[in-house]
N, C-alpha and C positions, 0 to 999 in steps of 0.2 A: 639663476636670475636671468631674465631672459631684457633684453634691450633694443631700442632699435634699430642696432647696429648685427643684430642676430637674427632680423628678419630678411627673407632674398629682395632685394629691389625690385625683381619680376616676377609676375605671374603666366602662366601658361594661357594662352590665348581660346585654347580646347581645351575639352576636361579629359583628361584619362580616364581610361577603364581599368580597374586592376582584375589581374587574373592570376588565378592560382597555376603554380608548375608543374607540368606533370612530372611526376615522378615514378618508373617504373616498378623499382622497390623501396618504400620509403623502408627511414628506420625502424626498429620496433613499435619504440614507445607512441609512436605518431600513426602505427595502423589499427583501425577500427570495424570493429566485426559487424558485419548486415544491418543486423536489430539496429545498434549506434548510430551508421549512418543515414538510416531510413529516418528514425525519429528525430535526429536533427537536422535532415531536410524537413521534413513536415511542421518540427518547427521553424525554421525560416520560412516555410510558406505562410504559417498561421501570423506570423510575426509582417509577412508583407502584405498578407490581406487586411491586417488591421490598421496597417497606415494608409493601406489604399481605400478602406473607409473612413478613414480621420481626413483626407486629404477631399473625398468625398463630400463629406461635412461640411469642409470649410468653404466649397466650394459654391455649394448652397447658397 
């Protein structure tokens, strides 16, 4: 149950950027062969050209 005594009183004045860690060796189960990682960049790019014509759209 969340209240609003569980919310922080401050907000950050800048946004952050998150960013992934690098990691030299990660563990097993968290490394991803070629094929894997190619096609899900590709889909994140498919996925941000679609909101950059939804945003497109709106902006009409």
């Amino acid at each position: 149950m969340v209240t609003d005594t569980d919310t922080p009183t401050t907000t950050p004045t800048t946004p952050e950027q998150l960013k992934l860690l690098t990691v030299s060796d990660p563990p097993l189960q968290f490394r991803l062969d070629q094929r894997t990682r190619e096609r899900g960049l590709a889909h994140v790019a498919a996925i941000k050209a679609q909101l950059a014509a939804l945003a497109e759209r709106r902006a009409a």
